[in-house]
N, C-alpha and C positions, 0 to 999 in steps of 0.2 A: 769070876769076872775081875778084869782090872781094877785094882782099887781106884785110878784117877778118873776110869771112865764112871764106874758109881757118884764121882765128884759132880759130873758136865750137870749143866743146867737142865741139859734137853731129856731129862729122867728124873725119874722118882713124884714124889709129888711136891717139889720146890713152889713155891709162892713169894712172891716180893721184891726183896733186894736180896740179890744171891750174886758172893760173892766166889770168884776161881780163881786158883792159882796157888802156889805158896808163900804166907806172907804176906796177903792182898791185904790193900786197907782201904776204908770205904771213905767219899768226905761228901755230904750229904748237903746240897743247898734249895731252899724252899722259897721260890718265886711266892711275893706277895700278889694279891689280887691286885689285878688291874697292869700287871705287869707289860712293859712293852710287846709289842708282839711284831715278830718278824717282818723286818723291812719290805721285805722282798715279797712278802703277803698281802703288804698293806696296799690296795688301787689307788690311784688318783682322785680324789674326791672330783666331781664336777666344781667348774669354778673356781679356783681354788685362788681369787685377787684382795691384796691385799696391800694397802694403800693411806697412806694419811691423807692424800689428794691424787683423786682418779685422773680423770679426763678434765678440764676447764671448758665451759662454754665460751671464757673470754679470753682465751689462747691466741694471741697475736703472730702472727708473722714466722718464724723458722722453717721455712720450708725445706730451703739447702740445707741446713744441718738435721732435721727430721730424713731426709732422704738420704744422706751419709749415712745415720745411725743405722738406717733399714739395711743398708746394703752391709752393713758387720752384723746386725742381727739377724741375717738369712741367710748368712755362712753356715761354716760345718760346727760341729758341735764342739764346745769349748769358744766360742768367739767372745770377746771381751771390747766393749768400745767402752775410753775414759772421757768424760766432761771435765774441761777443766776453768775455771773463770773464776773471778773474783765474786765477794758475797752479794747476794742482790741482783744478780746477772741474769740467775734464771735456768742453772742445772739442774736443779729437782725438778722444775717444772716440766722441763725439756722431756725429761727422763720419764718422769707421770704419763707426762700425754704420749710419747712414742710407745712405752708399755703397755697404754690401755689400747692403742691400735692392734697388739697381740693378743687380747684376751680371746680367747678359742681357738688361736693357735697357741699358745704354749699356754701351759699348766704345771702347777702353780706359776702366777705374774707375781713375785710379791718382792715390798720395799722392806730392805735394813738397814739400820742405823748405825754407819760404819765407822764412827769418831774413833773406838778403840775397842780392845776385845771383849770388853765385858758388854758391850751395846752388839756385837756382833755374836756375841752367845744368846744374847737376851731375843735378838728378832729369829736368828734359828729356832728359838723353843717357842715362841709363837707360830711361825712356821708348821713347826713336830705338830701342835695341838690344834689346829687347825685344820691337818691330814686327821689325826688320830686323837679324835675328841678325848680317848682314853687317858694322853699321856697330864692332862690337866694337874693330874695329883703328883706327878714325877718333878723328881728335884729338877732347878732351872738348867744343871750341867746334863741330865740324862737326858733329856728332854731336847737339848741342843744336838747332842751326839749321836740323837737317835736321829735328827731331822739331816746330818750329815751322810749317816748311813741310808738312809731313802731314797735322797739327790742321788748317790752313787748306783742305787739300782735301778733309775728310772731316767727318762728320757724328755726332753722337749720341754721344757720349765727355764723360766726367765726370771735372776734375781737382780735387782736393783738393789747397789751398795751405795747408800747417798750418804754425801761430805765426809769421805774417808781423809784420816788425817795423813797418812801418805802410803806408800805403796806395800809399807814394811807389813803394816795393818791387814791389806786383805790377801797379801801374796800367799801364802799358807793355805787358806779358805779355795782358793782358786785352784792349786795347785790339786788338791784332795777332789775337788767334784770337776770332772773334765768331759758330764756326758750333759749340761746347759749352756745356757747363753747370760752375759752377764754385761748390765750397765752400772760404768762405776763413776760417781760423780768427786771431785775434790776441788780445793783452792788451792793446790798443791799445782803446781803445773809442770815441774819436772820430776822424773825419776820412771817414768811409767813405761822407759821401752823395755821391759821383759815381760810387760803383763799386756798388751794393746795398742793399737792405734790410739792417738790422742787426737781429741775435738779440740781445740780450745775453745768457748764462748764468746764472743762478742757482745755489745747491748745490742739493744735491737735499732734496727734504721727508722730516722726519723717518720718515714710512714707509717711503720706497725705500731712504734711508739703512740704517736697522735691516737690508731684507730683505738688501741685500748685505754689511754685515758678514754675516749670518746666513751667505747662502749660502758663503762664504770662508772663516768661522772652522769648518762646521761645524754643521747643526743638531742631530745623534746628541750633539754634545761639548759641549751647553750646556743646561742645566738651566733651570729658571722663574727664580730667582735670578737666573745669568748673563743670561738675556735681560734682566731690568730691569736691569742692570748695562749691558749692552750698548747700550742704549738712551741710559744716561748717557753713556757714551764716544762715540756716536754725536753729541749734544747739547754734547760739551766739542769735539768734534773740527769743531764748527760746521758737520757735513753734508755738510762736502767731499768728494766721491769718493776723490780719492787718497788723502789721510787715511785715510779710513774702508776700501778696499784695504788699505794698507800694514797698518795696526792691525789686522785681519782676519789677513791671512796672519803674523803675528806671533804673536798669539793662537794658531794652527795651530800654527804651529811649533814656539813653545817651550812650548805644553801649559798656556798664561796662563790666567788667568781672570781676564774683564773687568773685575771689580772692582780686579783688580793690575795693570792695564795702566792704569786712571785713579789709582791708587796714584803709580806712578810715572813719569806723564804729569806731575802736580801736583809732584811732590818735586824732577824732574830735567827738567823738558819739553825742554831743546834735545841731550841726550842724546836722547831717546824719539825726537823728531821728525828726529833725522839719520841716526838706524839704517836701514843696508841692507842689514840679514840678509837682510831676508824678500824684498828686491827685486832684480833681475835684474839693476839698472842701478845703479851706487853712485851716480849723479850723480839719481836717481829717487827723492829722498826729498822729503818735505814741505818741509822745512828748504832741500836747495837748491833746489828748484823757487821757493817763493817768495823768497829771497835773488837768484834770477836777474831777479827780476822787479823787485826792491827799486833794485837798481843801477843804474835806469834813472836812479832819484832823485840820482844822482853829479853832485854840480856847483849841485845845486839846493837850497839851505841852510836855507831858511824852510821847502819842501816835508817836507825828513828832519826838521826840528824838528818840525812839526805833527802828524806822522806818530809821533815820539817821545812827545807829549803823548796825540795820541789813544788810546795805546796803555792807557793809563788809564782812559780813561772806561770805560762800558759800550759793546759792539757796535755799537749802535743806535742812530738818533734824537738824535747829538750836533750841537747847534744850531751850523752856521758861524761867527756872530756873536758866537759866545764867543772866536774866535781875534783878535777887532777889537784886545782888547788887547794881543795881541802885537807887532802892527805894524798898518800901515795898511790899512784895506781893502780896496785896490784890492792894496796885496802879499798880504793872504791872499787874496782870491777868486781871484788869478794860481797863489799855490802848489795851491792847493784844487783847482783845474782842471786842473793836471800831476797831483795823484795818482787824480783821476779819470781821466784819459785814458788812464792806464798800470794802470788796472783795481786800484791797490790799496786804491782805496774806492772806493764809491758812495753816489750821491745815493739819498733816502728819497725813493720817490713820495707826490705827494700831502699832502706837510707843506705846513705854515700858509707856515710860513720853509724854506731850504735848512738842510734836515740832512743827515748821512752818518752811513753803515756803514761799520764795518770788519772783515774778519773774525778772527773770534776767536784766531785761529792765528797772523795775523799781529800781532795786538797781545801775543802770548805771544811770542814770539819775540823781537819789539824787546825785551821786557822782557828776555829771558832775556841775551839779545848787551849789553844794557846792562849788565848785572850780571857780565859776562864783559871788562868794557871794560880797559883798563889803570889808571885812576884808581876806576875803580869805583863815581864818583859817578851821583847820580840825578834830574840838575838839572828832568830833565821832568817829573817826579814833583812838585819843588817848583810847576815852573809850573803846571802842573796842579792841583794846591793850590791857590794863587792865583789862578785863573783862576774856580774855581767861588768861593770862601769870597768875590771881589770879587760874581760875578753872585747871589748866595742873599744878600750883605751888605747891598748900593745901598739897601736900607730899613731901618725900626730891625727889629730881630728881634721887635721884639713886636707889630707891628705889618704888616696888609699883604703876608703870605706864603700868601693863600689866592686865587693864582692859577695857572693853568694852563704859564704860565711856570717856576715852581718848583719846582712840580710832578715837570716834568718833566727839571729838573735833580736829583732826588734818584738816580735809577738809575746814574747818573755818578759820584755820592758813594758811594753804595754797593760799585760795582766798584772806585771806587781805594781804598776801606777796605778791603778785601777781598785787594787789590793790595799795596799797601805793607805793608813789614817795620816792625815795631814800634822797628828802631835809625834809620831814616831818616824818623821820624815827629818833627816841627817844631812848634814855637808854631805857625804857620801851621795844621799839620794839628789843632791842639787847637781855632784860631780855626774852622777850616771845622766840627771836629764841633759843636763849642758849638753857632755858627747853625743848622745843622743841625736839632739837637737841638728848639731854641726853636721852628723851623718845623715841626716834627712835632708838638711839644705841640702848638701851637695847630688844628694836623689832627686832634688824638685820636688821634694813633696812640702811645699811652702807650709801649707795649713798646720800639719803635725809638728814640723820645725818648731813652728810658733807656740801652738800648745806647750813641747816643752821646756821650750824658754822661757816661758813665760811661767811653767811650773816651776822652774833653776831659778828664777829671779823671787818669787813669792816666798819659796825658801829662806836663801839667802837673808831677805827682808826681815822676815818673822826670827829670823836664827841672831839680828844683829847687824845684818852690816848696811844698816842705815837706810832708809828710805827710795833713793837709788838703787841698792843692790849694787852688787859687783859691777864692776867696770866690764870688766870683759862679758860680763850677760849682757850690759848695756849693747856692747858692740854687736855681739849675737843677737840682739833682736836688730839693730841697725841693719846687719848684713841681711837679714831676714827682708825686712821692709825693701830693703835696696833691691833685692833679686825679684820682690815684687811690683818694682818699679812704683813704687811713693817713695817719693825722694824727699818731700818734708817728714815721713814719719821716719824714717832711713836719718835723715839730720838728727833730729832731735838725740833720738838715740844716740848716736856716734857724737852728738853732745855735752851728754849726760857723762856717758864713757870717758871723755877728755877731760870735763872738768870734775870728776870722784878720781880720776886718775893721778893725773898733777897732784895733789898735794901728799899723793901716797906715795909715788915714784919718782926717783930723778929724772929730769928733761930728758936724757941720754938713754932713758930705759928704752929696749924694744918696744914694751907693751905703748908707752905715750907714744913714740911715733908711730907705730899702725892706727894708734887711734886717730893720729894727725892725718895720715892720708886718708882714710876711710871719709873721716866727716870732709875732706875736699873734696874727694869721690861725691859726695851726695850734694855740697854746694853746685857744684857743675852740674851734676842731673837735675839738678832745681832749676840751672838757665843761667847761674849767674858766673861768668866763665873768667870774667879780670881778676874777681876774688878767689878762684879755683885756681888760676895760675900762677896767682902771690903767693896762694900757701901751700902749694905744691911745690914749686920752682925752692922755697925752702927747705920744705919737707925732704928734696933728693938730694938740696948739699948736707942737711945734717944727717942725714943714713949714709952718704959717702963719706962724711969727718967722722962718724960716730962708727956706724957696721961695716963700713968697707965697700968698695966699688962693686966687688963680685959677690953680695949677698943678698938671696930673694928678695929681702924687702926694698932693698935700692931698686932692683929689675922693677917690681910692682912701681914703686914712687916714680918711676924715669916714664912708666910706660903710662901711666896715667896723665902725667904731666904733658906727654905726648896728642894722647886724646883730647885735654881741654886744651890744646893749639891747635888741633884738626878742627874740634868743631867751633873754636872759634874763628876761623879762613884761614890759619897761615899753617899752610900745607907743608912748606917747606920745612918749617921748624919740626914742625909734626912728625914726617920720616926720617929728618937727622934723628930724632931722637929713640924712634922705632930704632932704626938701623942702629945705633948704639947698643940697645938694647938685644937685639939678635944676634949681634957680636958676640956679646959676653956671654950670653947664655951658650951659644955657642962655644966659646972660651973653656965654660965653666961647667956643664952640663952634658955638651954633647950633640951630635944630629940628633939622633935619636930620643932626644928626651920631648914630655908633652909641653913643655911651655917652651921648647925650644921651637916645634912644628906650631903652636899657638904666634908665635912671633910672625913667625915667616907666612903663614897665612894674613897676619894681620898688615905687615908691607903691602905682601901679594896684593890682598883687598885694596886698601890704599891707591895702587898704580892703576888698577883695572877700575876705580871710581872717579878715578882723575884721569880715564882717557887713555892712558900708558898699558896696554896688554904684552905689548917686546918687554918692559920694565919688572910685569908682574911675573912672567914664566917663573927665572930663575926660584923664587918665591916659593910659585906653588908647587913646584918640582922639589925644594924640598919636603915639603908638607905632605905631597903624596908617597917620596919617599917614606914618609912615617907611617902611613896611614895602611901602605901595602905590607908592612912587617908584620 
């Protein structure tokens, strides 16, 4: 018999480990008990959900974004939807309850905690042991690698990767199990087109908001009053979910009433916002959820700067291109782009230019940590100041402030009026109400004008310049008064104005003689018209000896002086002086300019009130000329 074939296994009487071949060498490895056992063995357990928070009874509102998510979770296998939104928004929640709509359709549903890799090893091996009570005793790495290997032989299982710090994190994880469905939540809002569709979060709209305070606080425990109170706290609390939670069971607990809980949101906000009475988790407050999110900004200096400033403005709608004077453009669209990314603003859809949002809670907060600071100073504030008082300034204030640009910087001025404390209020801040001020007069919005004149004047006062205040606020509340037609409060002022002025400036100065005309402007709207035309009839020889025949203020003083000879009967005198007046600007301006069509309307008028319509054509002919270009 061949020697090799005496070798084979399959003779003789061999038992064991039998070794063939020439040379063979054995290497012998001894599975402990309790050893993994094949993936591809192990069934699906029933049930298999697993959740820090299931379903919520008190789930408010998401309906559209709940039907998005369905429709990427009922794709083909591999489908990936990302959550993205700032902290306190409401992506885990989202995520819970759309999950727990699949439990019996997919198996395992379960959440992990996708900060970084050792959180995403850790909820695999719970995961592993949860299939295979077995692997309990198995190190945390076997134990993960084994719950990888499983995913990969089985089908129809939904994992939920909640607050993944960015895409780097779970791309790997994704890449390896391609036969699930996965929801992945972050504050990360860009990077994600190779892994998914992206959600972003919104808060929730002011209805859903209310219903879940309601539900939380109690609807037996709150009266018609309390709802519209609660409506406000809803609307201070910017809509946030957590917010609106936390403030809810607070309200419950200590027996609040919503108007006292916006009481002392306003008095104490970084108190109010870091309370976790009412919360399960002390690290579950407002305050540190979004300071968790804040830190990302560590290291990033222009980003925390901008992010200091914006806390000023209003919410909404603040134009990029107001931070150009900070620094260079291409450094702020760089900082602007890390605080989008890390979700603690966002871009406005649909604006003209790049604007952003912030949310309200987070702009209360910087304020409050600033005020908390160890110097205690408020330098943002000042930039902020500065920032608007340069962009509402770049034209004269009397001119040129009726465009949609400026507009839409007053909601800005507003909120940091509203912001700022009356001891860290600056010349700056008196320069920003003044412009302010002059831009709303010329809107017609009397009331607001007045406000901030009257803020620019309280300044001024408290800062030093006397009792009085500035001369020229004096005149700004005078013009103010005048377009409101009181012509004794319109005096007074323009008063005041002339005499703080005089001893500050020579008689020759611009500023005295507008002051001069103005308060005769308001002598004559008082009725008294011989005193209007002595110190008018002045007022236009010293702006001719002093500024020259062809300069605005002369046209103004010639043409008002005109007016107090209309209305007091002598008509004649009255359109010599018009027509002077039309000439030059004419002369010096142009057809086309607005106070040149201002003129010629006002002859026009003139002819057609005194009977003469052949007199007024030419007139309004030029005026419609203007009026058609």
């Amino acid at each position: 018999m061949d020697q090799g074939f005496e070798r084979s296994v399959l003779v003789g009487n061999n038992t064991g480990i039998v070794s063939t071949g020439d040379n063979a060498s054995i290497t012998q490895i001894t599975l402990a008990p309790g050893a993994p056992k094949p993936t591809a063995a192990v069934p699906t357990p029933p049930d298999v959900f697993g959740f820090h928070s299931g379903k919520s009874p008190v789930f408010s509102g998401r309906i559209s974004e709940q039907k998005h998510l369905k429709g990427i979770l009922g794709g083909p296998s591999g489908s990936v939807a990302v959550i993205t939104g700032c902290g306190g928004v409401g992506k885990t929640s989202l995520a819970a309850q759309t999950a727990s709509e699949y439990r019996g359709t997919y198996n395992p549903v379960w959440e992990i905690s996708a900060g970084d890799a050792t959180q995403i090893e850790y909820g695999l091996s719970r995961l592993a042991c949860r299939i295979d009570p077995g692997l309990v005793d198995q190190p945390s790495e076997v134990a993960a690698e084994w719950a990888r290997a499983w995913l990969q032989t089985h089908d129809d299982w939904l994992l939920v990767l909640d607050n993944a710090s960015s895409p780097r994190d779970v791309r790997a994880l994704l890449s390896q199990l391609p036969r699930g469905r996965f929801i992945v939540t972050s504050q990360q809002a860009t990077g994600w087109h190779h892994i998914g569709p992206v959600m972003p979060l919104d808060v929730l709209d002011p209805d859903a908001a209310l219903g879940l305070l309601v539900t939380i606080a109690g609807r037996s425990a709150l009266n018609s009053e309390d709802l519209s109170d609660a409506a406000l706290v809803c609307e201070e609390l910017g809509y946030l979910p957590l917010a609106i939670e936390l403030a809810a069971a607070n309200i419950a607990q200590t027996r609040t009433r919503p108007r006292h809980y916006l009481e002392n949101l306003s008095a104490a906000p970084l108190d109010v916002l870091i309370d976790h009475s009412a919360s399960e988790d002390s690290a579950h407050t407002v305050a540190r959820v979004l300071q968790a999110n804040l830190k990302r900004l560590s290291g990033h200096p222009l980003a925390e700067e901008l992010l200091r400033v914006m806390a000023w403005f209003a919410p909404d709608g603040i134009p990029r291109s107001l931070f150009f004077r900070m620094e260079s453009p291409q450094a702020v669209r760089t900082a602007v782009g890390l605080l989008a990314k890390y979700s603690v603003i966002r871009w406005t859809e649909g604006a003209d230019e790049p604007t952003l949002n912030v949310h309200r809670l987070v702009q209360k907060l910087v304020i409050a940590w600033s005020r908390t600071s160890p110097d205690g100073t408020f330098e943002s504030s000042f930039t902020a100041t500065d920032i608007l008082c340069q962009a509402l300034g770049n034209e004269d204030p009397e001119e040129g402030f009726k465009t949609r640009w400026r507009r839409s910087l007053m909601p800005h001025v507003d909120s940091l009026t509203s912001k700022i404390k009356a001891s860290d209020e600056t010349l700056g801040a008196a320069a920003l109400y003044r412009i302010s001020a002059y831009f709303l007069l010329r809107q017609g919005q009397l009331g607001q004008a007045n406000y901030y004149a009257q803020r620019a004047h309280q300044v001024t006062v408290r800062i030093g310049a006397g009792p009085s205040g500035s001369p020229d606020i004096q005149n700004l509340l005078g013009q103010i008064q005048f377009a409101a037609e009181n012509a004794s409060g319109a005096t007074e002022h323009f008063k005041w104005a002339l005499d703080e002025a005089t001893p500050r400036f020579s008689e020759d100065s611009r500023s005295v003689l507008t002051y001069r005309v103005n308060y005769a402007r308001a002598i004559l709207a008082g009725g008294d018209h011989s005193a209007a035309i002595s110190m008018l009839d002045d007022a236009v020889s010293d702006c001719v000896n002093i500024l020259g025949g062809e300069d605005p203020l002369t046209f103004t003083a010639r043409a008002c002086l005109g007016l107090a000879y209309e209305t007091s009967g002598d008509i004649a005198t009255a359109m010599s002086l018009y027509s002077q007046v039309l000439f030059d600007r004419l002369h010096t301006l142009g057809l086309n300019h607005e106070a040149t069509a201002a003129s010629s309307a006002l002859l026009g008028g003139v002819h057609l009130a005194n009977g003469d319509p052949s007199g007024a054509i030419p007139y309004l002919l030029i005026r419609n000329s203007k009026n058609s270009r």
